[in-house]
N, C-alpha and C positions, 0 to 999 in steps of 0.2 A: 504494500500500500504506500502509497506517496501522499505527504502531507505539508503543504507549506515547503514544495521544493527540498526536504530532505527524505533519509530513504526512513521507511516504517520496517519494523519486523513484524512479520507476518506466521502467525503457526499452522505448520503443515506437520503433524503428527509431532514430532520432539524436535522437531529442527525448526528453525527461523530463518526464513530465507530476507534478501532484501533486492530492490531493483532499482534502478537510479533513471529520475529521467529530466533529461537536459536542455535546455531550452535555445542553442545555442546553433544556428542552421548556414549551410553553407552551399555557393552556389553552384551546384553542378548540370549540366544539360545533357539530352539525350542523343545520343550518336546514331539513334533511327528518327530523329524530327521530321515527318512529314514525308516520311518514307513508307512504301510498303516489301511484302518480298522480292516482287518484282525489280525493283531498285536492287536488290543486293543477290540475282541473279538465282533462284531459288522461291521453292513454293512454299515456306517457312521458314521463318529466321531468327537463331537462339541468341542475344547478343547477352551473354553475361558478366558482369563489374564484381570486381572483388578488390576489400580490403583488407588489410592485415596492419592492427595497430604500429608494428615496429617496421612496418616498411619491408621485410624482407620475403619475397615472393620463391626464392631459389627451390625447384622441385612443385612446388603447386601447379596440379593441373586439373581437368573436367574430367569427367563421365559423364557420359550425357546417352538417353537411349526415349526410344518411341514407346508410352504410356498408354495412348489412348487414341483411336479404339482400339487398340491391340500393344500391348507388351512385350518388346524384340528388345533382342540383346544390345545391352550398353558398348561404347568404343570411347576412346580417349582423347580429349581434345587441351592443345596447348593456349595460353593467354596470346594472341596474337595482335594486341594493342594498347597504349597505354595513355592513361586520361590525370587529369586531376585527382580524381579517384583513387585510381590505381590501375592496374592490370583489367584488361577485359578481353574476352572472345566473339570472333563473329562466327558462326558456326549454322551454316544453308544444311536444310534439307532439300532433296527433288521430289519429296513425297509430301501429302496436305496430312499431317496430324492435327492431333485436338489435345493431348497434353504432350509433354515431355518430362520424364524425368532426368535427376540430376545429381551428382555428387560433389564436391569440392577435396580434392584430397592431395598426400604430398606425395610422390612419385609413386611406385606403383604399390599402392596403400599400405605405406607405411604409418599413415594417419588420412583421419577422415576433420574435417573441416568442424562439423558436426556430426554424431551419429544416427544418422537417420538418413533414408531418402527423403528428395523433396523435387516437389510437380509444380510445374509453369502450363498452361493455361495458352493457348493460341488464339489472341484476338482476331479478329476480323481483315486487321492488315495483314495479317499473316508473319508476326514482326512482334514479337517478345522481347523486350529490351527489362531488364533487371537489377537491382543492386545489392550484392553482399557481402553484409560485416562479418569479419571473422567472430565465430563463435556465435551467431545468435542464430537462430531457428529459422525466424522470419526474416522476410526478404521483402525490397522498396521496389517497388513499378512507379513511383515520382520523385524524383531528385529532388524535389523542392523541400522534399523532407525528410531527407537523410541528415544527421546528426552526429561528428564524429567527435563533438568532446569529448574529454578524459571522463570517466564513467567508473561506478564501481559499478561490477554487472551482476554480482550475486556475492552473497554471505549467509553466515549462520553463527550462531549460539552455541557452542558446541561442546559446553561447559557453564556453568555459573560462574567461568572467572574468564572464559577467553572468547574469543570473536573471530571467525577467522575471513577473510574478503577477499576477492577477484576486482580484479582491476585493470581497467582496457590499457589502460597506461602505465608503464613501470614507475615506481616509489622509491626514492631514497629512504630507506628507513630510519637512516642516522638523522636526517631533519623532521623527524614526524613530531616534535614537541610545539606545540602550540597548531596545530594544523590537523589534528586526530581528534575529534571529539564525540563523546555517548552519551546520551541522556535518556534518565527515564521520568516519564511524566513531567518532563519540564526543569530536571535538576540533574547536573552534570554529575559525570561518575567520575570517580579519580582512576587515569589510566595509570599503568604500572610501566608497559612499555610495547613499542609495537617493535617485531621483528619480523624477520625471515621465513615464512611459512616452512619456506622449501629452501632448507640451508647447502644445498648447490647452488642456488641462485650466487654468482658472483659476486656482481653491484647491487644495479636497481632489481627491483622484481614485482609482479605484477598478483602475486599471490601474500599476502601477510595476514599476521596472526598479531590479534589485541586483546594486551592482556591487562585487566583491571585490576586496579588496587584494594579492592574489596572484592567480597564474594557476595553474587545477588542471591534473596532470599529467595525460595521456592518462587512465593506469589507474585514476586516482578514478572515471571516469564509472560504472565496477561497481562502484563501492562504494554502503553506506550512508551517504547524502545527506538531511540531515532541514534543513527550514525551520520557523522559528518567529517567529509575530510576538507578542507581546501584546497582548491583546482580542479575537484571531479565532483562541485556542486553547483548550480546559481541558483 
């Protein structure tokens, strides 16, 4: 739950998740404007965007295969353009589908973008144009509102003394004093220290763990529980 632009914890069985959402929009256009497939020599046309918070695309590439009306074998397809954005693919069929599905992965699946299939939708132009942030499910068909601020994208409670958080953007943890803050119902908790989730992480790191200087009582966990960092909130 979002309240007053910070994030809420919310309970889903013993955990607390959180989601951040950012007000903060940037302007990108679409590389099929007033195009159809005909334009791009082909009888549908997949154009897919993809972002990766740290910029590093090396090994990412598609799976892309025919959904609907019928379900044929997936093939692989490279970024072969690149935008403000980032990396994107144009990717013709010579055949009229009605969906597509899709993967995101890092060579030949060594990882999956997100775990899950996910289906694009063949409008009328014949010309699916898309945009995907690393790591979120859902995906933009208008640029006008993609959002690539620094973000926490989830957390949980994972203890009465610690917090743990994801973070679209890597964190100096040595600076997190005066820039970390938890509250419950309106009154600030004494943090104890934020660190390294994931003590490989080198430097920055985009996974951390907050640990409170007190221990909350059972009955906080129903309360209002709000997280605030500086720079991944407005």
């Amino acid at each position: 739950m979002i309240i007053g632009g910070v994030l809420m914890f919310k309970k889903i069985s013993w955990i607390f998740l959180i989601m951040l959402l950012s007000v903060t929009m940037y302007a990108f256009t679409a590389y099929s404007a007033g195009k159809t497939a005909e334009d791009f020599g082909g009888k549908i046309v997949l154009i897919l965007h993809y972002h990766r918070y740290d910029g590093n695309y090396d090994g990412w590439n598609l799976w892309v295969w025919p959904h609907k009306p019928q379900s044929l074998a997936g093939k692989s397809y490279e970024f072969n353009h690149m935008d403000d954005f980032g990396p994107f693919a144009v990717i013709t069929f010579d055949k009229k589908w009605e969906q597509l599905g899709f993967i995101v992965r890092l060579r030949e699946w060594e990882k999956k973008d997100v775990n899950a299939d996910r289906f694009v939708k063949i409008p009328k132009t014949g010309v699916a144009e898309i945009w995907v942030l690393e790591g979120e499910m859902d995906f933009y068909t208008d640029p006008s509102k993609i959002d690539l601020s620094p973000r926490v994208k989830a957390a949980f409670l994972d203890s009465f003394t610690d917090i743990y958080a994801y973070l679209s953007t890597p964190m100096d943890t040595k600076q997190w004093f005066k820039k970390v803050q938890v509250t419950i119902d309106g009154k600030n908790l004494p943090i104890k220290s934020v660190t390294k989730a994931d003590p490989t992480d080198i430097s920055k790191t985009k996974y951390i763990k907050i640990s409170l200087g007190e221990e909350l009582k059972p009955e906080d966990v129903s309360k209002s529980i709000q997280l605030k960092i500086d720079g991944y909130m407005k």
